[in-house]
C-alpha positions, 0 to 999 in steps of 0.5 A: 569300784564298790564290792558287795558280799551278800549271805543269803537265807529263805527269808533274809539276807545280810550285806556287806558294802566295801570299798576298795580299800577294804573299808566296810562302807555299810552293812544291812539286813534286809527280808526277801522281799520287793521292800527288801530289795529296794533297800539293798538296791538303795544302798547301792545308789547312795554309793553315787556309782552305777551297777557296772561299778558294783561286784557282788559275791553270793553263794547261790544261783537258785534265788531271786536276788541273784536274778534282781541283781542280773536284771540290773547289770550288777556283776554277779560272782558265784562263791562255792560255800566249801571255798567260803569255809576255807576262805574264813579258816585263814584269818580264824581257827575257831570257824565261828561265823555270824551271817554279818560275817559271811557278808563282810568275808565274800565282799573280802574275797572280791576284793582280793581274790576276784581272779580266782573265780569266775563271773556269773554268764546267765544262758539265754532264755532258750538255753534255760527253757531247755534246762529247766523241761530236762529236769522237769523230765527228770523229776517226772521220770524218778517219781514215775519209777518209783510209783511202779515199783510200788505199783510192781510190787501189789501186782506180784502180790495179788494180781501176777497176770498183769506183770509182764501183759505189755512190754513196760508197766509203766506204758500208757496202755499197760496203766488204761489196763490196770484201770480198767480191770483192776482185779485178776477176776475181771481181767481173766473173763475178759474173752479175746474179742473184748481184749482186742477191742481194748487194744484198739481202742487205745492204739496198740501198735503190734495188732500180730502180738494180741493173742500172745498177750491174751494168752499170757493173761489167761495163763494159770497163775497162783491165786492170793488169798481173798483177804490180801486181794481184798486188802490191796486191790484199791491200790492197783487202780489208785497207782494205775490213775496217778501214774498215768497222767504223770506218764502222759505229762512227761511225753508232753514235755518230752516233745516241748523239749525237742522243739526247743531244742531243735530252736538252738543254734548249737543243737547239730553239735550235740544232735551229732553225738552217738547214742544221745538220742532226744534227752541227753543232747538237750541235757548236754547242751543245757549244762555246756550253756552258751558262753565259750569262755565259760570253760577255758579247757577241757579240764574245766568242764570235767572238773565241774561234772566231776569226772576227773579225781582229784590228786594230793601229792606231797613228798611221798604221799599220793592220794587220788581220790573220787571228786565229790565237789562238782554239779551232781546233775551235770555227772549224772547226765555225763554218765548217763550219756557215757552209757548210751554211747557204748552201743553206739559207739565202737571206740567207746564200747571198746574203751570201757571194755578196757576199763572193766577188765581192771576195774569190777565197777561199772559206774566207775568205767562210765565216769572214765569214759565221761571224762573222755567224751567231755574232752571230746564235745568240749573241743567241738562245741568251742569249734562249732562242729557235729562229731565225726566218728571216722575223724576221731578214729583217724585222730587216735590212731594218728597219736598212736602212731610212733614217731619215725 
């Protein structure tokens, strides 16, 4: 058994082979390229052993050596660069490293403290797929936000009418409006004939709502002054065309989402839970993955969404403190779920309810209330059951029953 710890950059990596002694067998600097890696693969090779036979630590997922070295059969271990740092301040007080260093430091930890950590699982093409379309999704939603405001604010300043025309601005049909009419002059002569013939044309669905929208429109709103509307009036049409086919993408990948979805042996499971809806069942499933054994308890996985805190005791002193070391995107989508669930949910609603009435913050009752619905779905995703609300309630009133 051979262990290989490599230090990764943009351009270059380092390795560091060590045999099980802990003798370095060999250290090398190879670029991030096809030429780089089979060199770093025929290093390996000289070793006579086969990739089973090769450990290897590296401090990220997102990289295509990670991916070469999976494709082959090497086994992968993911080292956090905050356990490496502590890792390296037990031999060295200094904290001074070189790139050769962290190599020869992470095949180190292999060698001696493998158990500690956890082998890389990669998901399966489906389950990536999923993951990969939610943020996507994600990306599209924050860039999509944030052009609106822009967008909101212009409107406030020059063209008032338009704020509030349709039920969101950033709808498909809201944006075909600001393209179309993108001055507070052409939209308020418009006639109600021509109004609803916009509306028709671009499927509206609330044909009863036209004249109150017209109305709206042609309502008496506070003129801006000639060289402000002269000023910004390309902005509205300008944001109005780049958000739309952003808007429009990001339906797309909604419905390509579902279908992928709706493919995955687990998708009852989440599908099954109050108030996750076509996104977050997906997003939940994705960050879960595909291996049980991933997360041996429930506490694992709360660890890594980062909605459990953390405790320091010592002698007297304890420190319970807001966990900042876990996937932020896996505590982003368990909040976000938390928050859906409550309208959904009556043991949820309540539980936050609770939560709120000794602690202001929202987000903070959202967290609490993601810890326990983690504990929840981690228990049915490793029995293969959908969530049923009536057995959970029966469950907690069971608990809370004093024993005779």
């Amino acid at each position: 058994m051979f262990y290989i710890g490599i230090d990764w950059s943009k351009d270059h990596h380092n390795m560091c082979i060590m045999s099980e002694s802990g003798a370095v067998v060999s250290e090398i600097e190879y670029k991030q390229s096809l030429e780089g890696f089979q060199r770093m693969e025929g290093e390996c090779q000289k070793l006579g052993v086969s990739p089973r036979q090769c450990i290897v630590a590296i401090e990220t997922t997102y990289n295509l050596m990670v991916d070469f070295l999976v494709e082959r059969g090497y086994i992968v271990y993911i080292i956090p660069p905050q356990a490496t740092k502590g890792y390296r301040n037990r031999k060295h007080s200094s904290n001074a490293h070189t790139d050769t260093s962290d190599a020869f430091l992470l095949a180190s930890i292999m060698r001696t403290d493998r158990d500690s950590h956890r082998r890389l699982m990669p998901n399966s093409p489906l389950t990536q797929q999923i993951l990969a379309q939610v943020r996507l999704i994600e990306l599209l939603r924050c860039s999509i936000q944030r052009q609106e405001n822009q967008l909101g604010a212009v409107l406030l300043r020059i063209y008032p009418q338009a704020l509030g025309l349709f039920d969101k601005l950033g709808s498909q049909i809201s944006l075909h409006f600001l393209a179309a009419y993108p001055t507070a002059q052409e939209a308020t002569a418009l006639s109600l004939e021509d109004f609803r013939e916009f509306c028709t044309a671009h499927h509206y669905t609330r044909p009863s709502y036209i004249p109150i929208r017209y109305a709206h429109l042609i309502d008496p709103a506070p003129a801006a002054n000639k060289a402000a509307i002269q000023a910004y009036q390309g902005h509205v049409s300008t944001l109005a065309e780049v958000l739309l086919p952003q808007v429009e993408r990001r339906i797309k990948a909604q419905i390509r989402l579902t279908k992928l979805f709706d493919q995955h042996p687990d998708a009852f499971i989440f599908d099954s839970l109050p108030g996750a809806g076509k996104l977050l069942a997906p997003a939940l499933l994705a960050k879960f993955g595909d291996h049980r054994g991933r997360f041996p308890s429930h506490a694992d996985v709360q660890a890594l969404a980062g909605t459990c805190p953390t405790t320091e005791h010592s002698g007297r002193r304890k420190t319970v403190r807001f966990r900042r070391g876990c996937d932020k995107e896996f505590r982003r989508i368990s909040q976000q779920y938390a928050r859906s669930s409550t309208p959904e949910s009556g043991w949820a609603n309540a539980y936050c309810g609770e939560i709120r009435s000794h602690h202001p913050s929202n987000s903070h009752a959202y967290r609490c209330l993601a810890n326990r619905w983690l504990a929840i779905i981690w228990k049915i995703w490793q029995t293969r059951q959908a969530y049923d609300e009536g057995y959970h309630l029966r469950q907690r009133a069971a608990r809370r029953r004093p024993r005779s």
